[in-house]
C-alpha positions in Angstrom: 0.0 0.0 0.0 1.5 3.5 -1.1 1.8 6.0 1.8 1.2 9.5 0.9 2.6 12.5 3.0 -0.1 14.8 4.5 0.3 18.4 3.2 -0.6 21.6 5.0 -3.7 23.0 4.5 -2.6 26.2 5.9 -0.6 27.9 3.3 3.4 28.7 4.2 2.7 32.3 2.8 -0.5 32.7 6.0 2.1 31.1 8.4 4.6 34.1 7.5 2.7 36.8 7.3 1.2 35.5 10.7 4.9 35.6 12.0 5.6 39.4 11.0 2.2 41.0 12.3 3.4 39.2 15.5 6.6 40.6 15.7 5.4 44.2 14.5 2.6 44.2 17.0 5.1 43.1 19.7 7.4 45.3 18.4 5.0 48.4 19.0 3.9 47.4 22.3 7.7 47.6 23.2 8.0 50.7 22.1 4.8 51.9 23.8 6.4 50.5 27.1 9.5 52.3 26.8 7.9 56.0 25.7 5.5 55.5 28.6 8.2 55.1 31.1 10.6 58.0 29.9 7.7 60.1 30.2 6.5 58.7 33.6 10.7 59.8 35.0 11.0 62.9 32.8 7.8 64.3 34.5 9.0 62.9 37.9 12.6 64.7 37.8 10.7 68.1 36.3 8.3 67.6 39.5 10.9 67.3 41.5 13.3 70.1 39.9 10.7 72.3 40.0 10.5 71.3 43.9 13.5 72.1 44.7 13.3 75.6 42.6 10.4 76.5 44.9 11.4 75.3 47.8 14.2 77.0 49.9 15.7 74.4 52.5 15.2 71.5 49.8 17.6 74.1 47.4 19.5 74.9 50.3 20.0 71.3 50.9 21.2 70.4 47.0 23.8 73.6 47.5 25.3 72.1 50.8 25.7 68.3 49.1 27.2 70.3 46.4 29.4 72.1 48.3 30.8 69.2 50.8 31.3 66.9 47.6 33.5 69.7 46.1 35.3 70.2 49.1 36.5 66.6 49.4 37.7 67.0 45.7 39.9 69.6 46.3 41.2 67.7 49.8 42.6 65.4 47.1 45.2 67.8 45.8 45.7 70.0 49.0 45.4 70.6 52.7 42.2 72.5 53.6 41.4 74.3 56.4 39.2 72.8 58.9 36.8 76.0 59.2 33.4 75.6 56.7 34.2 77.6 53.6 32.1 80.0 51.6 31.3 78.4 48.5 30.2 79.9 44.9 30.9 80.1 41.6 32.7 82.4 39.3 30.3 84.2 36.8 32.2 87.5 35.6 35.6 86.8 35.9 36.4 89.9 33.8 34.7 92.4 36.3 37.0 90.5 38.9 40.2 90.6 37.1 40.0 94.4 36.9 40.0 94.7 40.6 42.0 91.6 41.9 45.0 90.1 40.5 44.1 87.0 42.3 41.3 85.8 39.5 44.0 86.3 36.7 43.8 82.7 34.9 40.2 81.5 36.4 37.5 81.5 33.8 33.6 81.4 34.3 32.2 78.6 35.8 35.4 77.9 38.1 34.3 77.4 41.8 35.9 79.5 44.7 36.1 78.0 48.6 37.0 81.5 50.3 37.9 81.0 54.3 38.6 83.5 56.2 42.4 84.1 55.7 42.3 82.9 52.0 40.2 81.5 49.0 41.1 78.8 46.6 40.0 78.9 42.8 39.2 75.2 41.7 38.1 73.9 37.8 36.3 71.0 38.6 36.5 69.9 34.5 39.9 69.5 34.9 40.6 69.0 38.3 42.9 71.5 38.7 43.5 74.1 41.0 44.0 77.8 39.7 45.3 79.9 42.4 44.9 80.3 46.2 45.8 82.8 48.6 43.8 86.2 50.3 40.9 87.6 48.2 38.1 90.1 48.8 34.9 89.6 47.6 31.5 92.2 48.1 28.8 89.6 49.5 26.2 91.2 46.9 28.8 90.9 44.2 26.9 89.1 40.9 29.9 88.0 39.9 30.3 85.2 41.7 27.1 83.4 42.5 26.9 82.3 45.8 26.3 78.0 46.8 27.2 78.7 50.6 27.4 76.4 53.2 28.9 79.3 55.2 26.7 78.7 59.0 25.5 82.7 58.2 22.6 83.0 56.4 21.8 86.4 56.0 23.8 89.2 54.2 25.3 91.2 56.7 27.1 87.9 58.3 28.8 86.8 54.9 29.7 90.1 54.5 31.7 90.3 58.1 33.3 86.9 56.9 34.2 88.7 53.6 35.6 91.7 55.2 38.2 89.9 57.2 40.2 88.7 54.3 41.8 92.3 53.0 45.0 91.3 55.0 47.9 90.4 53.6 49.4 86.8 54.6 53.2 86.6 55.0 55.7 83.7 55.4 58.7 84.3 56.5 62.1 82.0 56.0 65.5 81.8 57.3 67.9 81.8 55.1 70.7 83.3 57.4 71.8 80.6 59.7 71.0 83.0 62.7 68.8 80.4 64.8 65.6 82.3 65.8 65.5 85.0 63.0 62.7 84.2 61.3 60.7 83.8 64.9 61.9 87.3 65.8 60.6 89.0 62.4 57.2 87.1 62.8 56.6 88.2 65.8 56.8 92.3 64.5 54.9 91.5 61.6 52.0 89.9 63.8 52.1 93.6 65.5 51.7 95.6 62.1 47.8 96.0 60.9 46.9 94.6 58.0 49.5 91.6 57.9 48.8 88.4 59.2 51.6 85.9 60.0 51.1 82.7 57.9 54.2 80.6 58.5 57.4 80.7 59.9 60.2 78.2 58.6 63.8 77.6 57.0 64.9 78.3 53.8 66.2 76.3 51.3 69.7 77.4 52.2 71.8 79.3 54.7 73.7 81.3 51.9 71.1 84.3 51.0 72.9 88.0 51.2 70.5 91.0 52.5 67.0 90.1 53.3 64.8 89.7 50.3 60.7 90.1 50.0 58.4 88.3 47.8 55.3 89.9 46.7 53.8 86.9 45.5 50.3 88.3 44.4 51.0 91.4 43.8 48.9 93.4 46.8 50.5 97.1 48.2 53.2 95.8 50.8 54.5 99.4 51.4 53.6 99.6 54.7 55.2 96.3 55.3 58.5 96.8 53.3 59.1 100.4 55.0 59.7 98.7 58.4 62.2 96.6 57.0 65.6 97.8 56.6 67.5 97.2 53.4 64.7 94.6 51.7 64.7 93.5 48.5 61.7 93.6 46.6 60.9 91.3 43.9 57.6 88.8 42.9 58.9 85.8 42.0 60.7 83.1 44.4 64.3 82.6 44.1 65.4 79.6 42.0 64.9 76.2 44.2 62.5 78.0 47.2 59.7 75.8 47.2 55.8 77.5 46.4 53.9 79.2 49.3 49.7 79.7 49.8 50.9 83.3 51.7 50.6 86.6 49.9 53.9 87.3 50.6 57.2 85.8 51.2 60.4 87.2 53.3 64.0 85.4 53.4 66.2 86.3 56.0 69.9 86.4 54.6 73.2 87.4 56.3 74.0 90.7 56.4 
């Protein structure tokens, strides 16, 4: 007896087209899926950005994370102080250049931790720091927009922090082999207004002639330089003196 194979009676063609309008229709409620649930978070984040806009101890909040996640940055590449900084960011550096040397070399957009004997400019881009040492800065100043975490709230208090920064920070160095010369100059320059005494230490060397001062940023140091006899002034470190965070540097020579 001859055995004859059963054919299909569904066509291969309605078995393949079946195939695709299963796929497509798959296909599309994929896609539904995903649109819906971009727009469910896009609408959540703009409800919760536009929380935070209107509310001020949520913003208040978002500015201190900022501002404690930027300070352990920059503790990578330096010592900071232990004191809580002001915080902001640079918006018209060329307003600020015009009155301060110090912002020479920042750009907008650069953050500033200001404490209360000097500020440090960071560019969080490139991780690098730009400059630090004493700065002034008007508290109602727009070019710099303020992200404090400074415990004052209110105007009048940032200001008073502000204000304490015009002095002048100075290091000086021995360089003269006299054991306690350095101390001894510190202590007269704690006594002058306007100067504060950052650091007292050694030179790199015993062998410097005549007593030489270092106006690092350039800031008036008249008042300073008239009360020492026979100083030299100049603004750049001698060859081999390593960098200082003061304004300004003195090295004791021989006479």
């Amino acid at each position: 007896m001859e055995i004859r194979e059963k054919k299909s009676l569904v066509p291969q063609t309605l078995l393949q087209n079946t195939k695709i309008k299963d796929f497509i229709l798959i296909l599309f409620i994929l896609i539904f899926f995903i649109t819906t649930l971009f727009f469910y978070f896009s609408y959540h984040k703009v409800k919760k950005d536009l929380y935070i806009l209107t509310d001020p101890q949520a913003q208040e909040t978002i500015n201190k994370v900022e501002a404690e996640k930027l300070i352990t940055e920059i503790s990578e590449f330096m010592t900071l102080p232990e004191e809580t900084p002001v915080v902001g960011t640079i918006k018209d550096v060329d307003n600020l250049v015009k009155t301060q040397k110090f912002f020479v070399g920042s750009q907008n957009g650069d953050k500033i931790l200001i404490y209360k004997d000097k500020a440090v400019i960071y560019r969080p881009e490139t991780k690098k720091i730009i400059n630090v040492g004493p700065v002034y800065i008007e508290a109602n100043n727009e070019t710099v927009e303020d992200i404090s975490t400074s415990t004052t709230s209110d105007v009048d208090g940032d200001s008073e922090v502000l204000n304490e920064m015009e002095e002048v920070s100075v290091e000086v160095r021995n360089g003269s082999g006299v054991t306690g010369a350095a101390s001894n100059l510190g202590t007269e320059i704690e006594s002058i207004e306007g100067y504060i005494l950052n650091k007292v230490g050694d030179a790199v060397t015993t062998t410097y002639s005549g007593t030489w001062l270092v106006n690092l940023t350039g800031k008036n140091i008249d008042s300073l330089s008239s009360k020492i006899e026979d100083v030299q002034v100049i603004d750049k470190l001698p060859e081999g003196e390593e960098n200082s965070l003061a304004d300004v540097v003195i090295i004791i020579g021989s006479n």
